[in-house]
Residue, then its C-alpha position, 0 to 999 in steps of 0.5 A: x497502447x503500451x503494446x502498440x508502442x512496444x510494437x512501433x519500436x520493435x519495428x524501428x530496432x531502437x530503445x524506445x522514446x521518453x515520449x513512449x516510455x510516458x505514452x505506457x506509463x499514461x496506458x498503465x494509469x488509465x487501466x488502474x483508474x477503469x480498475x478504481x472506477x469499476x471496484x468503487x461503483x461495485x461497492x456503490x451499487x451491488x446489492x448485499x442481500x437478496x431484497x432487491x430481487x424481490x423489489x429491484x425498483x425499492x431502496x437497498x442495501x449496497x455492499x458498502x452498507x453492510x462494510x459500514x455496519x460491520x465497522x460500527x459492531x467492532x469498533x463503536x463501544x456499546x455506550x456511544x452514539x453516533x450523529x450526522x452533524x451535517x446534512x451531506x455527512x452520510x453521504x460522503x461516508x458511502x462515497x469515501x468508503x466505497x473508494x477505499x475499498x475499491x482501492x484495496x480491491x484494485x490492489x492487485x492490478x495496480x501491483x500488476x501495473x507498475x511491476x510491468x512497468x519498471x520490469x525491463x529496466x530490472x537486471x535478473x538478480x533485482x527482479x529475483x529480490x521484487x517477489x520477496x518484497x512484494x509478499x513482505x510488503x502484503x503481509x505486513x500491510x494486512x497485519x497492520x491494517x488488522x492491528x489498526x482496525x481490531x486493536x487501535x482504533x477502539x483502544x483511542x475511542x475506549x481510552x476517549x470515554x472517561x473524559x466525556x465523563x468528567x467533563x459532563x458530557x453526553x457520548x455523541x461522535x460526528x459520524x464523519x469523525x468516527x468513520x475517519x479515524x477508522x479509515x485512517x487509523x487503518x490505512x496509516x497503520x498498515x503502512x506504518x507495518x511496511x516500513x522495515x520491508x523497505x529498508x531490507x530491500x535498501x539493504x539487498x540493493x547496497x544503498x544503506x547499511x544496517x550500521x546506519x540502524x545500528x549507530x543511530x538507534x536512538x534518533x530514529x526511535x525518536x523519529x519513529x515514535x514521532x511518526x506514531x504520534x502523527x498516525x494516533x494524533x487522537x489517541x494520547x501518548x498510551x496509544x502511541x506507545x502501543x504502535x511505536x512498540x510492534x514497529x520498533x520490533x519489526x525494525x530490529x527484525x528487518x536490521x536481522x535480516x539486514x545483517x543476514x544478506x550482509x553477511x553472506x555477500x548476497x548484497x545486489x549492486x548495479x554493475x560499476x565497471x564499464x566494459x560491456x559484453x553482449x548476449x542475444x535476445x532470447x525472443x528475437x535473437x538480436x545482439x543486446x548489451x548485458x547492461x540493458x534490462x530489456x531488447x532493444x529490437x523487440x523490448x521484451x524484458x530478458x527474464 
């Protein structure tokens, strides 16, 4: 859909409409939702082990199940037990894990989408500082995840047991609880690492400046550990101190890197004076204005 309006305005010779700009962008979130949709009934329904080839019309293990058992060996301690608590809570695990996964398989499409999507209105020099940030922002957020997964989440269970101890009380976990702490543990942590990516990138496009850091240490470690205090909220104060430590630190690193593109002029701002000067297409040969990140006449992004 998003091509046949790109065509449609091609052949008017005009900038395309409000109304097409949001006829793409609704094309653009219907393949990500197919792209979710299929990714999830995958993990739903594929099978993790060859029994069903034996006896395809028997119960078996989805891919989910073994996802979920792999969560179980590395995060439950050996002397906790889980219980349903409720009738359905098995089975809004196996729809709400399946949905996370098939998001965090989706993940390149939806990248994919909205990278086309904002492209044209990309000057060269912006769309050269995109692809750093989106291999930061991948690396950080898988980093992140695994610290929340390998490390936080069964250091707030862990720390968790003693009082269950003092107060008398048998080790059982809601099934739904421990699934979501992971889940959520895992997912908040890994954007919490994504952060200074972030603010380098407000930096590279001249909207902040390092200094904002650098005068303001103290309120934003403040807000920062606030922050971690509502992604741990189980976890106590230990816990928050051991996401609020790394983060600081990736903050101090993205203020470095900040200074970096200070210091070498290498900060990106939008043209401000208003003189405009015209080039040709590089696909159809029609006059452009530089200003303009794509074609009027054909709306192809001028790379």
């Amino acid at each position: 859909m998003g091509d046949d309006l790109t065509s449609e305005t091609s052949k008017r010779g005009e900038v395309g409409t409000v109304f097409e700009h949001i006829g793409e962008l609704a094309s653009r979130i219907k393949v990500i939702f197919y792209s979710l949709i299929a990714t999830t009934i995958f993990f739903m329904v594929f099978p993790a082990n060859r029994s069903f080839l034996q006896n395809p019309l028997a119960f078996y293990d989805p891919l989910i199940a073994l996802v979920l058992q792999q969560v179980l060996k590395d995060v439950l301690p050996p002397r906790v037990q889980l219980i349903a608590g409720e009738f359905t809570a098995p089975l809004e695990i196996y729809l709400i894990g399946s949905v996370l996964l098939g998001i965090a398989t989706s993940a390149p499409v939806i990248a994919y989408e909205v990278y086309k999507y904002v492209n044209p209105a990309l000057y060269p020099e912006e769309r050269q500082a995109v692809y750093p940030f989106v291999l930061s922002f991948t690396v950080l957020f898988l980093i992140g995840a695994a610290f929340g997964y390998k490390v936080l989440a069964p250091f707030m269970i862990w720390a968790m047991i003693p009082f269950f101890t003092l107060a008398g009380a048998v080790p059982l976990i809601y099934v739904m609880d421990f699934y979501n702490l992971v889940f959520i543990t895992t997912l908040t942590t890994g954007f919490a690492f994504t952060l200074p990516v972030f603010f380098v990138l407000l930096v590279r496009f001249g909207i902040l400046k390092t200094s904002y850091v650098t005068t303001r240490r103290r309120y934003i470690y403040a807000a920062l550990y606030i922050i971690t205090a509502v992604v741990t909220p189980d976890g106590g104060p230990i816990a928050d101190i051991a996401l609020f430590v790394p983060m600081a630190a990736l903050l101090e690193l993205a203020v470095l890197f900040g200074k970096r593109y200070e210091k070498r002029g290498q900060v990106l701002r939008r043209h401000e004076t208003g003189k405009l000067s015209y080039t040709k297409c590089r696909y159809c040969g029609a006059l452009i204005e530089s200003l303009l990140g794509f074609c009027p006449s054909c709306g192809k992004a001028q790379l």
